[in-house]
C-alpha positions as CSV (number, residue, x, y, z in Angstrom):
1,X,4.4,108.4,-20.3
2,X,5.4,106.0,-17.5
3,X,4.1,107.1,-14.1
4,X,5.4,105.2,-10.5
5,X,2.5,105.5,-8.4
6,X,4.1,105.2,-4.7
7,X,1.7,103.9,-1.9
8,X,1.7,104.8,2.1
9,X,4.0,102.2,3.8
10,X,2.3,99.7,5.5
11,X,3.5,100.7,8.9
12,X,3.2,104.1,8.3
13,X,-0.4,103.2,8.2
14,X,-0.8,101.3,10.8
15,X,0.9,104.2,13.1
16,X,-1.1,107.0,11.9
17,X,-4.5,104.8,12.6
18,X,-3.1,104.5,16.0
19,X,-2.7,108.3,16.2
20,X,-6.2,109.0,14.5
21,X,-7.8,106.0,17.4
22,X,-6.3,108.4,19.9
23,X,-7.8,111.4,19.1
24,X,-11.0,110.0,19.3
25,X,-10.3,108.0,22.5
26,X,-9.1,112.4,23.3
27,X,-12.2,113.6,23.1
28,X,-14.1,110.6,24.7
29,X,-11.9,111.2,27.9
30,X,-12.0,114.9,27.7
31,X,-16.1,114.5,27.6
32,X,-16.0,111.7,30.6
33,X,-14.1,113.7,32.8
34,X,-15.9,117.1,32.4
35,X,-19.3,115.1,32.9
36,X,-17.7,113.6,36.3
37,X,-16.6,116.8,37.5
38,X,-20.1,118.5,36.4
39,X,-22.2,116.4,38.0
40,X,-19.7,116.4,41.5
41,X,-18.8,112.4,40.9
42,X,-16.8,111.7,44.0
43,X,-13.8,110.0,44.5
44,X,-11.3,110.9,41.7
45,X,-8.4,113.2,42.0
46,X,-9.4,116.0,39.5
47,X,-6.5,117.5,38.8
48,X,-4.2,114.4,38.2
49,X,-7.4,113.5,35.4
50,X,-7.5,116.6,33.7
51,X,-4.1,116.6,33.5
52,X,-3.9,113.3,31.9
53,X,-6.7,114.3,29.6
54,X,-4.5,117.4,28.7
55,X,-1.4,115.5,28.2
56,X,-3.1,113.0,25.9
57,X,-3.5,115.1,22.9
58,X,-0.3,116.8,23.3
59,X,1.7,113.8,22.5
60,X,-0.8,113.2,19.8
61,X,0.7,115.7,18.2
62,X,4.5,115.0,19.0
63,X,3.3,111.8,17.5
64,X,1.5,112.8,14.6
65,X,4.3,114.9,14.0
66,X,7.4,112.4,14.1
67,X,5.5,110.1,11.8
68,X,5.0,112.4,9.3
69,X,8.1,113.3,9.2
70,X,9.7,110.0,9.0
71,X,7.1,109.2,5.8
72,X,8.8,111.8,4.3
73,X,12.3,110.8,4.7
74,X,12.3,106.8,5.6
75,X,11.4,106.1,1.5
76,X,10.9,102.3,1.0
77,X,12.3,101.2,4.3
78,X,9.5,102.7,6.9
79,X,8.9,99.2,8.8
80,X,11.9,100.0,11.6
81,X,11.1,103.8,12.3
82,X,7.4,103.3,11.9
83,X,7.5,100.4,14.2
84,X,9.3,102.7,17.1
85,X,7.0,105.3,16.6
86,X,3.6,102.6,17.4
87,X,5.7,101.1,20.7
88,X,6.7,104.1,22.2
89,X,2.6,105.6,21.5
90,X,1.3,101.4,23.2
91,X,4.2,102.4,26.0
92,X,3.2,105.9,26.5
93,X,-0.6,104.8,26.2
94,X,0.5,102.2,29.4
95,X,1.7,105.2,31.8
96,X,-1.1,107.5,31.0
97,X,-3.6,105.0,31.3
98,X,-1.8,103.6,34.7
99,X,-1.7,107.2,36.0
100,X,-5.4,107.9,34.9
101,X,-6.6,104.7,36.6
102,X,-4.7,105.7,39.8
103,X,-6.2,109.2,39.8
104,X,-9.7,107.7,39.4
105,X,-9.9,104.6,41.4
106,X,-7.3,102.5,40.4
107,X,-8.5,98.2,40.3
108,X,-11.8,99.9,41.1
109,X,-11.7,101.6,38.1
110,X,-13.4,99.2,34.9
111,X,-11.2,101.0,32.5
112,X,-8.6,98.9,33.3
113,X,-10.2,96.6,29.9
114,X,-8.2,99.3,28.3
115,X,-4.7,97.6,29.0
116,X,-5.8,94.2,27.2
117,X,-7.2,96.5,23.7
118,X,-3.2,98.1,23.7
119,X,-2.2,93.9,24.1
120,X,-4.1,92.8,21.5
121,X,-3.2,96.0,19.2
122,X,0.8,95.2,19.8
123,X,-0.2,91.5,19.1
124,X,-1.1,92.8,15.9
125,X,1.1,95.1,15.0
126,X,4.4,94.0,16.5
127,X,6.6,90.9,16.6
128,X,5.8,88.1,19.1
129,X,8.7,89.3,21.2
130,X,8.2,92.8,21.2
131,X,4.3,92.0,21.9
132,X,5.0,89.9,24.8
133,X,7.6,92.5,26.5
134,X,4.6,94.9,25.8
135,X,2.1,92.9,27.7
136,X,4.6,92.5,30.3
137,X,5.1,95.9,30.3
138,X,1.3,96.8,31.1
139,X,1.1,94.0,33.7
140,X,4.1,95.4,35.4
141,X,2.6,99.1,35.5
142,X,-0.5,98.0,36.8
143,X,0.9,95.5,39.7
144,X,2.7,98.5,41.2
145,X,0.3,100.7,41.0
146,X,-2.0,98.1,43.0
147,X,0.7,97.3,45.4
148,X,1.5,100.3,45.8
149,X,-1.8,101.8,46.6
150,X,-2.9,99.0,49.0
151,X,0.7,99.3,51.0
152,X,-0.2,102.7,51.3
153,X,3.0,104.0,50.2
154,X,0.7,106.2,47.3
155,X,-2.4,107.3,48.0
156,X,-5.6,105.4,46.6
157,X,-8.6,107.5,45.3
158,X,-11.7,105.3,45.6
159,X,-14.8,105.3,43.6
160,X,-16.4,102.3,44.8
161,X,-16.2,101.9,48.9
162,X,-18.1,98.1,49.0
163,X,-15.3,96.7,46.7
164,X,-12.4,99.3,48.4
165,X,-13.5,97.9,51.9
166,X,-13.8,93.8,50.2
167,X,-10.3,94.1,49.2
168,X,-9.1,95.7,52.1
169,X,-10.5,93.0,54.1
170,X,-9.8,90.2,51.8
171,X,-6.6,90.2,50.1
172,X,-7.3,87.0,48.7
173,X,-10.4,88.8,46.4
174,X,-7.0,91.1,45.7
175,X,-5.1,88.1,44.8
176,X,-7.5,86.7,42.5
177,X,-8.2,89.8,40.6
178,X,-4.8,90.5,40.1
179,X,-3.9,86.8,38.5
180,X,-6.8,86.9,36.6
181,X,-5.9,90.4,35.0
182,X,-2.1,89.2,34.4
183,X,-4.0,85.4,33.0
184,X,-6.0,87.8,30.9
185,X,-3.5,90.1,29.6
186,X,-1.4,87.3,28.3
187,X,-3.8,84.8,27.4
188,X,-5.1,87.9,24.8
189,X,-1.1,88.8,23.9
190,X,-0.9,85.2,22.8
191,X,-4.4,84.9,20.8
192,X,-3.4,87.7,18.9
193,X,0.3,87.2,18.3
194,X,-1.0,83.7,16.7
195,X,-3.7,85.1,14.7
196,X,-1.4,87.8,13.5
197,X,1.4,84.7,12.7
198,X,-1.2,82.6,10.8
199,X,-2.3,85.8,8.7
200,X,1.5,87.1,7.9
201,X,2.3,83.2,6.8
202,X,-0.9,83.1,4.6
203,X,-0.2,86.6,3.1
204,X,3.4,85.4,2.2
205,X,1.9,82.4,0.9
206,X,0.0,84.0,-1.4
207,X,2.5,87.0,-2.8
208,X,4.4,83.7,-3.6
209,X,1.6,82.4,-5.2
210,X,0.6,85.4,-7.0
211,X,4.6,86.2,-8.4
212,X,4.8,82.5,-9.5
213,X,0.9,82.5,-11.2
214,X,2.7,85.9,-13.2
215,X,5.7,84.6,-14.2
216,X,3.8,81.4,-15.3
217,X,1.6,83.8,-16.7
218,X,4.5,85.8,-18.9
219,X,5.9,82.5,-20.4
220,X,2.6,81.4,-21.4
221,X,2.2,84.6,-23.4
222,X,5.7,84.7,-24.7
223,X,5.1,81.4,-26.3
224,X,2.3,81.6,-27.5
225,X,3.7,85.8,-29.0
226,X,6.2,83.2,-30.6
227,X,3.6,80.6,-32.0
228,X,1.2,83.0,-33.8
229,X,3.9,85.2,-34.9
230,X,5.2,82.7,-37.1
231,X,1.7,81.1,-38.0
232,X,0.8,84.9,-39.1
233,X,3.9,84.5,-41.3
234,X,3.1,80.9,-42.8
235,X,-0.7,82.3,-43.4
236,X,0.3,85.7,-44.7
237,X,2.2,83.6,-47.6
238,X,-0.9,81.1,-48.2
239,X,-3.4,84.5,-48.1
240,X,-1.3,85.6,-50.9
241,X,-1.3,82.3,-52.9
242,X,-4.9,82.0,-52.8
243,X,-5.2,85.6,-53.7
244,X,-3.6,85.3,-57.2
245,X,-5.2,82.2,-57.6
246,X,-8.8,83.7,-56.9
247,X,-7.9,86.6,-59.2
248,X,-6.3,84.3,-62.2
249,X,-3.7,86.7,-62.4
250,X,-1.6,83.7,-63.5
251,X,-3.6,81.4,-65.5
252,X,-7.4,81.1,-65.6
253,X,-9.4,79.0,-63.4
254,X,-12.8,77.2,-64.0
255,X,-15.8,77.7,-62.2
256,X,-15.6,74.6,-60.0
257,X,-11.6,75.0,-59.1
258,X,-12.6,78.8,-58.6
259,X,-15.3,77.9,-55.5
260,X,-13.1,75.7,-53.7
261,X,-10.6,78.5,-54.0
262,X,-12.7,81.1,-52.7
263,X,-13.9,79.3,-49.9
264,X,-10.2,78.6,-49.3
265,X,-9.7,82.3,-49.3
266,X,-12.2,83.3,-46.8
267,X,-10.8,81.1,-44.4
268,X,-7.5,82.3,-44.2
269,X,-8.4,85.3,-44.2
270,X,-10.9,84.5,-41.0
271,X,-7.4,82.8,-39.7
272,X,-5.3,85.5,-40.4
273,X,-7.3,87.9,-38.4
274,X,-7.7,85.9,-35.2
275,X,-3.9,84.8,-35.6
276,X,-3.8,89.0,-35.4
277,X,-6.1,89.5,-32.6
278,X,-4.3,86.6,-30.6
279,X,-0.7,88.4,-31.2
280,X,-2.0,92.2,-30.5
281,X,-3.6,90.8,-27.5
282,X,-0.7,89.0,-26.5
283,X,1.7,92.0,-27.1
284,X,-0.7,94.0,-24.7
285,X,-0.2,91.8,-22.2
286,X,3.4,91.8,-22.1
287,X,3.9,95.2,-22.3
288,X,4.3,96.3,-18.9
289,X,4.5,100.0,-19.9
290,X,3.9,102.0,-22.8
291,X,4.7,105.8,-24.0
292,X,1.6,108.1,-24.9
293,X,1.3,111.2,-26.7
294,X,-1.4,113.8,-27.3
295,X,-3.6,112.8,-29.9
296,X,-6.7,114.5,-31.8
297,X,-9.5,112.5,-31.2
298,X,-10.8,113.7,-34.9
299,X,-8.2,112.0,-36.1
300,X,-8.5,108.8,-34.9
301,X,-12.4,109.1,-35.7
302,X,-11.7,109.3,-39.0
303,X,-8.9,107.1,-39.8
304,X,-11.5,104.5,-38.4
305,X,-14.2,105.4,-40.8
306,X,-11.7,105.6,-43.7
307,X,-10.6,102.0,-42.8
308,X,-14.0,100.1,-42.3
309,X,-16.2,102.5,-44.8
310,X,-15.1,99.5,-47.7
311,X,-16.7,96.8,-45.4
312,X,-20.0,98.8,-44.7
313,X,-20.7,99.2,-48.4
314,X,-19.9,95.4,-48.8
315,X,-22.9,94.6,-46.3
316,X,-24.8,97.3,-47.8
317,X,-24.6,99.4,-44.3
318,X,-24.6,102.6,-43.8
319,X,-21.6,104.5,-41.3
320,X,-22.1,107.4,-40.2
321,X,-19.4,109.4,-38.4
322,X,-21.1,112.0,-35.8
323,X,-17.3,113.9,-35.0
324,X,-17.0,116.7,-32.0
325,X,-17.5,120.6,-32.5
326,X,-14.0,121.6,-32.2
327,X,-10.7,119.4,-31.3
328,X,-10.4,117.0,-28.6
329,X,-7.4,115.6,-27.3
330,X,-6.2,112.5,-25.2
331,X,-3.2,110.9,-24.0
332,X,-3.1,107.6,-25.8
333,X,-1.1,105.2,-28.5
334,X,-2.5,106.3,-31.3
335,X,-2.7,103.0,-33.1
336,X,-3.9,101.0,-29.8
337,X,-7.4,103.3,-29.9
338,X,-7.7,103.3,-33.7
339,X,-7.6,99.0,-33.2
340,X,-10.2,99.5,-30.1
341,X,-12.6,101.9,-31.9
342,X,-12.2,100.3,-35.4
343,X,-13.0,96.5,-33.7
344,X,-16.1,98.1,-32.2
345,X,-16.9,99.7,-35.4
346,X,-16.2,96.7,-37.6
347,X,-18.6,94.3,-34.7
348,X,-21.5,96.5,-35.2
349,X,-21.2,96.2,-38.8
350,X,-20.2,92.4,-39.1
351,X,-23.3,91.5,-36.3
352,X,-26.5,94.2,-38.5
353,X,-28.1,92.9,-41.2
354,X,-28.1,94.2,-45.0
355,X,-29.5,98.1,-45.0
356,X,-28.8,98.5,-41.1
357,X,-26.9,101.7,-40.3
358,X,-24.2,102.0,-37.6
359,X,-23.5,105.3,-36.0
360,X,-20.5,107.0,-34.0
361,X,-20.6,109.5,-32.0
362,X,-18.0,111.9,-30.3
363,X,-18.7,114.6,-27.8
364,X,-17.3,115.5,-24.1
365,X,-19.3,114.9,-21.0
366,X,-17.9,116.0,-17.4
367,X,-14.7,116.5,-18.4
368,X,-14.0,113.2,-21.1
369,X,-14.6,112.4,-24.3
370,X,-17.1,110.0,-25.1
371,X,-17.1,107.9,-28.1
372,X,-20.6,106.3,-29.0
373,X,-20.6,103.3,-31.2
374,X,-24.1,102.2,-31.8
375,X,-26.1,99.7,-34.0
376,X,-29.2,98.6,-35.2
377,X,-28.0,94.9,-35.1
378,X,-28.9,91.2,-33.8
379,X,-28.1,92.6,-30.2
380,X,-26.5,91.0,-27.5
381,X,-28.5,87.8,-25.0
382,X,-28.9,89.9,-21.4
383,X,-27.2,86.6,-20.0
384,X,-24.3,86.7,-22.2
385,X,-23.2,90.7,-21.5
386,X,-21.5,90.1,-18.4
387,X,-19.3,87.8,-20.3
388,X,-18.7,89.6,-23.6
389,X,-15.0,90.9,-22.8
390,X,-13.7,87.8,-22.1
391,X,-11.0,86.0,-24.2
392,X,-12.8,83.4,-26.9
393,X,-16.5,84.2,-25.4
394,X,-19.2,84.7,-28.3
395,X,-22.7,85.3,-27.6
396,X,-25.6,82.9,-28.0
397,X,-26.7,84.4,-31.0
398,X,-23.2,85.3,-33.1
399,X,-22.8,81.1,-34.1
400,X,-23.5,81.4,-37.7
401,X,-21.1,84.6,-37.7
402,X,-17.4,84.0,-38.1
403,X,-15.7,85.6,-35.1
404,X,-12.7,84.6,-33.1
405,X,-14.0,85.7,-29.7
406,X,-10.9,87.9,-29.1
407,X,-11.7,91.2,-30.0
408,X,-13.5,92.5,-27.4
409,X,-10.9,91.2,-25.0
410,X,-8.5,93.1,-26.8
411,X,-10.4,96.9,-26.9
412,X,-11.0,95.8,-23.1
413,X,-7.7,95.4,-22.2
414,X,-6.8,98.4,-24.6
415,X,-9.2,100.0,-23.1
416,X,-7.9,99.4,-19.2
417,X,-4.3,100.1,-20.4
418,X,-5.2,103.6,-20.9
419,X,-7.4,104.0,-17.6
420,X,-10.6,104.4,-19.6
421,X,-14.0,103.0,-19.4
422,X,-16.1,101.0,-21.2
423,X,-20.2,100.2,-20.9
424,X,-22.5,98.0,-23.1
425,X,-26.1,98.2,-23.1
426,X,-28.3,96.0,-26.0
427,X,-31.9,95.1,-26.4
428,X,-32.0,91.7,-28.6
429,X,-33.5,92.2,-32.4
430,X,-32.7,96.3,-32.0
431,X,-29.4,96.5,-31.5
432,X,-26.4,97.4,-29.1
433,X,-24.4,100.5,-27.6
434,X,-21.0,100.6,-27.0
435,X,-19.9,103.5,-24.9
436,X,-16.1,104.2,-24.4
437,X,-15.0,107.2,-22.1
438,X,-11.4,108.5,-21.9
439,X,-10.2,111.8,-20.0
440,X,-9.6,115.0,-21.6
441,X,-5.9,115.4,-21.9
């Protein structure tokens, strides 16, 4: 079963952090103002504050609204409705904050840092032309207000009298502050426009990367599917050969001939198995989706035992199958978790010695099934089980045992395929634990 899992546009995002910034800033303003008015703090107009602070959170909600709205509808192609919705919150952000400096001081009034945060935040957010005409836009609103005030044509609420009466008596000191506000403004539109440039070229830069590393990636895979399926071919034919010979189904063979034979024999067959590996690990890789299907967990348990119980009695081992009261069932490819499982299985065989004992176990915990494979083998180096899943690493201690260093890689990505987990803990000289979890379909 093939599942599309669809993530929040980007600038969906990015406008509902705005909205979710504002409530906060809401309450912040809501708290300020009640203080002021509490503790009689002169100088502000009241009522033009508190209705600011009351108009805020109402178009938070208009806002909150339209965006949800337009997530729902807009699909793939959220970037241009998204990117109206954060300009006209930055635009609307620029009247209520001009109107709440006016009503409490206006230039007097240290909030004013506010107009350079919603600069920066367009820098971010919106295209260098759009963030400039915003910066603009917020110089604009507060020059008038400013001029305005000081030609007397609105009235001017003050909450500082020294710095009222220094720049009514020194328009110069007026001057100054203003340029330096308007310097500001766009000296921190800039900054973050280029920042916000540099980051969007080096993100492109690496998607391009990234698509041509996978495509790269997908040829290298395809060739080397190609290469080891028709080496497993070639082999399968020599595997026979030897076979017959080693069995003299044809003609006898002395005991001299006979060695060389069987040595011959066990090395194909150590070939033929990592020419397997190296193809199922391949095929996993390519395959970009797969189809799954209820399966009994019971069932894969014992088709596992049935397939590695001839190899435990050859080392003289002892399996023992520990299966779940009841049935369990997941949603997997049957054959991928037999492969996982049985690899597991047939490691903690391959790595005990003569008259070990090697035990699964099945049973559910919190809502998965847990399959226990665990040994009294050679263990695992603590140094070497961070690196145990990856392709053609052997431990320090497996050299003298034929391996091809691909089968843990392969339950691993198995594994991963089918959103499960798996853990590993060992002890040198007393064995290892493999622990794989899957959820309950």
């Amino acid at each position: 079963m093939v599942k599309k899992v669809l993530y929040p546009d980007k600038y969906i995002v990015q406008a509902i952090r705005l909205i979710r910034i504002r409530w906060l800033v809401s309450v912040l303003l809501a708290a300020a103002a009640g203080l002021a008015w509490y503790f009689h703090f002169t100088g502000p107009q009241y009522t033009g504050v508190f209705a600011v602070t009351v108009l805020l959170p109402l178009l938070n909600v208009i806002y909150c609204q339209w965006i949800r709205q337009k997530g729902k509808s807009c699909g793939e192609k959220c970037e241009r409705p998204a990117k109206i919705n954060i300009v006209v919150q930055i635009t609307s952000d620029f009247v209520l904050l001009t109107a709440l400096l006016h009503f409490s001081g206006g230039i007097e009034n240290p909030v004013i840092v506010f107009y350079i945060f919603h600069v920066i935040l367009s820098g971010i957010y919106l295209k260098p032309r759009n963030a400039y005409f915003i910066t603009l836009l917020a110089v604009s609103l507060f020059l008038l207000m400013v001029i305005l005030e000081y030609s007397r044509v609105i009235p001017h609420y003050s909450i500082n009298e020294y710095l009222n009466l220094l720049i009514s008596h020194q328009p110069v000191y007026l001057f100054i502050a203003l340029a330096l506000f308007t310097l500001t403004a766009f000296a921190a539109a800039f900054i973050a426009v280029t920042l916000s440039q540099q980051l969007r070229n080096t993100q492109r830069l690496l998607e391009e990367s990234n698509l041509q590393l996978l495509e790269k990636d997908k040829i290298k895979d395809e060739f080397v599917q190609r290469v080891t399926h028709d080496i497993k071919g070639g082999l399968s034919v020599v595997l026979t050969s030897l076979s017959i010979v080693d069995r003299q189904i044809l003609a006898p063979v002395d005991v001299k001939n006979a060695d060389f034979v069987k040595k011959a024999l066990n090395r194909t067959r150590a070939m033929s198995g990592f020419v397997s590996e190296l193809l199922a690990l391949t095929r996993m890789r390519l395959a970009n989706q797969f189809i799954t299907q209820k399966v009994n967990v019971n069932d894969i348990i014992q088709s596992v035992f049935q397939a590695n119980e001839p190899f435990a009695e050859s080392k003289k081992t002892e399996l023992v199958i520990h299966p779940p009261e009841g049935d369990f069932y997941i949603d997997a490819v049957k054959v991928s978790i037999e492969e996982a499982v049985g690899n597991l299985v047939q490691n903690a065989i391959k790595y005990s010695p003569e008259g070990s004992r090697v035990e699964v176990t099945v049973r559910t915990v919190s809502g998965k099934v847990m399959i226990e494979i665990r040994d009294n083998g050679y263990g695992i180096p603590e140094n070497d089980i961070p690196h145990i899943f990856e392709e053609f690493y052997r431990a320090g201690n497996s050299k003298g045992i034929e391996g091809t260093g691909l089968g843990l890689s392969l339950v691993k990505a198995i594994i991963d395929r089918h959103k499960g987990n798996i853990t590993v803990s060992s002890t040198p000289g007393k064995g290892t634990v493999f622990t794989v979890f899957f959820k309950l379909a």
